[in-house]
C-alpha positions in Angstrom: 3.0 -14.5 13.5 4.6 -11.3 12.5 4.5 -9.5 8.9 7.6 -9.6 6.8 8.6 -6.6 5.1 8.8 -7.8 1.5 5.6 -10.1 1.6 2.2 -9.0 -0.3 -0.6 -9.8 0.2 -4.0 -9.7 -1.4 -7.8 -9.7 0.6 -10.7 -10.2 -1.4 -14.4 -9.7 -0.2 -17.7 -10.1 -2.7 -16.8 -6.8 -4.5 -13.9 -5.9 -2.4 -10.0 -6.0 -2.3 -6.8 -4.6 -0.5 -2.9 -4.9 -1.2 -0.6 -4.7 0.7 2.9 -4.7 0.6 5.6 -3.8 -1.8 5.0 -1.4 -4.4 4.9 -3.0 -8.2 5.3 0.2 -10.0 2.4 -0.1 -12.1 2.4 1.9 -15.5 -0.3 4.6 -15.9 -3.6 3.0 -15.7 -7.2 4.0 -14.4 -9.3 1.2 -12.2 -12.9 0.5 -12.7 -13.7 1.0 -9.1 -12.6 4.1 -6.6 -9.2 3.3 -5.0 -7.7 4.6 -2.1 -3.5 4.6 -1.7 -1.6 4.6 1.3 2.2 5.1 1.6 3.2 2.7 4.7 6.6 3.2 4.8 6.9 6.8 3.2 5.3 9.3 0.7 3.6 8.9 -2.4 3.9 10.4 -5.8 0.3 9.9 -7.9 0.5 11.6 -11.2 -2.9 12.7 -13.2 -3.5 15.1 -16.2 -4.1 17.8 -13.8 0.2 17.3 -12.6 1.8 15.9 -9.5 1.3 15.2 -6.2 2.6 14.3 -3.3 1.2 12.8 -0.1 0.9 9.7 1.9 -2.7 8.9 1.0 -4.8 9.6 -1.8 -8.2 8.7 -2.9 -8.6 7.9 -7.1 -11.7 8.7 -8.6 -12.8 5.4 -10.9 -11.7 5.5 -14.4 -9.1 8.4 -13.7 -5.5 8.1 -15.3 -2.7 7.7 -12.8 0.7 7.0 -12.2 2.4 6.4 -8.8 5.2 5.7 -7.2 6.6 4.6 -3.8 9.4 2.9 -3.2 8.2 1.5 0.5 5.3 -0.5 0.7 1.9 0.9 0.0 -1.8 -0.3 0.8 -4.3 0.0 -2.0 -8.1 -0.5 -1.0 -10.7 -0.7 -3.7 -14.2 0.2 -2.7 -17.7 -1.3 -3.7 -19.8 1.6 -5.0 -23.0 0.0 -3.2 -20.9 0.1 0.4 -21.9 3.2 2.1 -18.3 3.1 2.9 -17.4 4.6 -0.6 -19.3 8.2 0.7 -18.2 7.5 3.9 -14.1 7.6 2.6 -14.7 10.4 0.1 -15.6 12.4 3.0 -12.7 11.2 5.1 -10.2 12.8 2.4 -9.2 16.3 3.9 -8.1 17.7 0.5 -10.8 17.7 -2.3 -10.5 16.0 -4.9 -8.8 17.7 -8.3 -9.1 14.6 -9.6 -7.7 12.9 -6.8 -8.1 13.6 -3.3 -5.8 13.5 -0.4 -5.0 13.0 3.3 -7.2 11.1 5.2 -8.1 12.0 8.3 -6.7 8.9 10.0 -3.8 8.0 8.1 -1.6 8.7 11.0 -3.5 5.4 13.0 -4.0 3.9 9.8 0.4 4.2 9.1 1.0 3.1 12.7 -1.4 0.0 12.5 -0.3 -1.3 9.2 3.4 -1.0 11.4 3.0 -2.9 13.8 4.6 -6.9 14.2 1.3 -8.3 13.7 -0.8 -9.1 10.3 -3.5 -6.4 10.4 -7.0 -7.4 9.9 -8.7 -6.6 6.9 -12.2 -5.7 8.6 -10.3 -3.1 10.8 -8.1 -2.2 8.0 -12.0 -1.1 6.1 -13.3 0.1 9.7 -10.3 2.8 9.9 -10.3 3.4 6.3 -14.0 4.5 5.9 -15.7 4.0 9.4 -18.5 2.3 10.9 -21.2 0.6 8.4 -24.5 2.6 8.1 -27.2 2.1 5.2 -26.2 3.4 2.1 -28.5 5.4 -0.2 -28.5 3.5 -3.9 -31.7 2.8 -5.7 -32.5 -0.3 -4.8 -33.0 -1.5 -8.5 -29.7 -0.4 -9.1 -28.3 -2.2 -5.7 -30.4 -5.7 -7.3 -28.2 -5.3 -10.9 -25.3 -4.9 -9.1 -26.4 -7.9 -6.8 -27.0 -9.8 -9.9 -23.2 -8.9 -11.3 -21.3 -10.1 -8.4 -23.3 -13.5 -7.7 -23.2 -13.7 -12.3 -20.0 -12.0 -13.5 -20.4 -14.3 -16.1 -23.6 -13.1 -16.8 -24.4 -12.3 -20.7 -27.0 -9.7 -19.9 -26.5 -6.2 -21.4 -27.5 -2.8 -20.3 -30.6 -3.1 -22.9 -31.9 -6.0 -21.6 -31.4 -5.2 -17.6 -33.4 -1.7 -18.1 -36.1 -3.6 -20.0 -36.3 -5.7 -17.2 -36.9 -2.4 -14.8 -39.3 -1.2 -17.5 -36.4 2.0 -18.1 -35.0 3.2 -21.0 -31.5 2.0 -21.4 -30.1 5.6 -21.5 -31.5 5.7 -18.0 -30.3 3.0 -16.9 -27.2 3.9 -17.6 -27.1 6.9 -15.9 -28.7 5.4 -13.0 -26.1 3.0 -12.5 -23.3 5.2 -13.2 -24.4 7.9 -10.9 -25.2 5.2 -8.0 -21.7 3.3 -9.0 -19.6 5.9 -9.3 -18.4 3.6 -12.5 -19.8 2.6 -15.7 -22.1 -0.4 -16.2 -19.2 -2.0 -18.5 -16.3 -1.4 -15.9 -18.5 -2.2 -13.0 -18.9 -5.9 -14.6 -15.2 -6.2 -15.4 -14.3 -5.9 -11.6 -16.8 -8.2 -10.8 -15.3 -10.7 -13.2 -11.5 -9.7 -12.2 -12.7 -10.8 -8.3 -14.2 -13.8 -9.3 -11.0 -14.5 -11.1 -8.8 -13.9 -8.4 -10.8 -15.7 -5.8 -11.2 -18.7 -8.4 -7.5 -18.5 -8.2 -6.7 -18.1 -4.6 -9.0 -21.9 -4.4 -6.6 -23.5 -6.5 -8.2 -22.9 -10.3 -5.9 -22.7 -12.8 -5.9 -19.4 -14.5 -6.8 -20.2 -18.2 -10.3 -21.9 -16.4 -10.9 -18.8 -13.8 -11.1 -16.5 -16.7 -13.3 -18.6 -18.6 -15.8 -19.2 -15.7 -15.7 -15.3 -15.0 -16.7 -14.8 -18.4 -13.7 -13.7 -20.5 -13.9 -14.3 -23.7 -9.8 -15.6 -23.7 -7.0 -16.0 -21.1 -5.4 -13.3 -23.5 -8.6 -11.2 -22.8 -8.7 -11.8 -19.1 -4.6 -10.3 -19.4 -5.1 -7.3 -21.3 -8.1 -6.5 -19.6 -6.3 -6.6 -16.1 -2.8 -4.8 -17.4 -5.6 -2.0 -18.8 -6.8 -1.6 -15.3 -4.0 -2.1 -12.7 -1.4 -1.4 -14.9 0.6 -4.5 -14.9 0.3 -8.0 -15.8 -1.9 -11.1 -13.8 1.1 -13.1 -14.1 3.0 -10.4 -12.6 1.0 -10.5 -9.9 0.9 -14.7 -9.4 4.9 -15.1 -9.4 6.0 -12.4 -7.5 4.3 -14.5 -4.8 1.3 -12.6 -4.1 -0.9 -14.3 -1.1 -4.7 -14.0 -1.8 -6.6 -14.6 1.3 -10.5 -14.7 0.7 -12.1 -12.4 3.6 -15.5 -14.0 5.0 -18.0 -11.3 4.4 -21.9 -11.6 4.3 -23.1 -12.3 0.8 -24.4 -8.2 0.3 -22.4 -5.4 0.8 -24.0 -2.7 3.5 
């Protein structure tokens, strides 16, 4: 089986995703989770508040305004904040971030695997991206809400609730998460519900029923919500033929 130039194609773990393929050229938007960018085929131009850039990968801080553009393909890999692989990438960026950081260390292997004839695998696609697994340091009360989230993203339960539950104040908990996240409590819960759209999707579910079940309040919800975060529309997304595979993954993230 060999990869066709113009096909894309979406992986989705519990808390995980990757693109690749063809670039949508997304309005300026910021994502709930830390994203790193590759340009497969040739450079990237990211715009922030801070000016331009451009590189062949970057790293996006979550909730950071950003425009880019590419026409080549590109690889976009968002990052669970309880995976020790978020430090592990941040690290792997040679220049620091201001907001956004660039060149990885490996993007030269990283360019000439996603290059070759063959579909790349997305557990080497995350083992050159941010390395081998090792423990990561979250509070462990913090790692259980975020537990919760993913197996619930329907889940009602609000930040006043949850800390109660810890026997915290809420403006604790709140930092807390956000500090061990590297997101907000509220953004943290949208990606969770986003996934559990998309992999409700990729099974066959109708969309209108995937964002109920995730806990959207509307398919017009669900909508705005995503074109907020990545910029452009689901439906975008469903007929310009996007293939979602689901990625079998243990049920917590390392």
């Amino acid at each position: 089986m060999t990869v066709e130039p113009g096909e894309r194609t979406l992986w989705l773990w519990q808390g995980h995703a990757a693109f690749l393929g063809p670039s949508f050229q997304l309005d300026t938007h910021s994502t709930p989770v830390q994203c790193f960018v590759l340009g497969v085929d040739e450079m990237l131009t990211v715009r922030t508040s801070d000016g331009e850039r451009r590189r062949r990968s970057v790293l996006i801080p979550a909730r950071t305004a950003h425009k880019l553009e590419s026409e080549g393909r590109v690889l976009f890999y968002y990052l669970d904040p309880r995976s020790a692989a978020a430090a592990r990438l941040r690290a792997a960026m040679s220049e620091p971030p201001t907001p956004v950081a660039a060149r990885h260390r490996d993007e030269a292997t990283l360019t000439a695997y996603l290059n070759r004839p063959d579909p790349p695998d997305p557990r080497e696609l995350r083992r050159i991206i941010a390395g081998a697994e090792a423990p990561a340091t979250i509070d462990e009360r913090i790692r259980a809400v975020m537990n919760t989230i993913v197996d619930d993203p329907a889940g009602q339960a609000g930040a006043a609730e949850l800390a109660a539950d810890l026997g915290i104040s809420t403006s604790r908990f709140l930092h807390l998460f956000s500090a061990d996240a590297g997101t907000s409590f509220r953004r943290y819960r949208l990606w969770a519900r986003l996934l559990s759209v998309a992999g409700a999707v990729a099974e066959g579910v109708d969309l209108t029923r995937a964002a109920a079940d995730a806990g959207f309040a509307s398919a017009s919800h669900f909508s705005d919500t995503f074109r907020t975060l990545f910029g452009l529309t689901a439906t975008s997304v469903l007929t310009q033929g996007v293939r979602i595979v689901l990625v079998p993954d243990t049920a917590q993230i390392p």
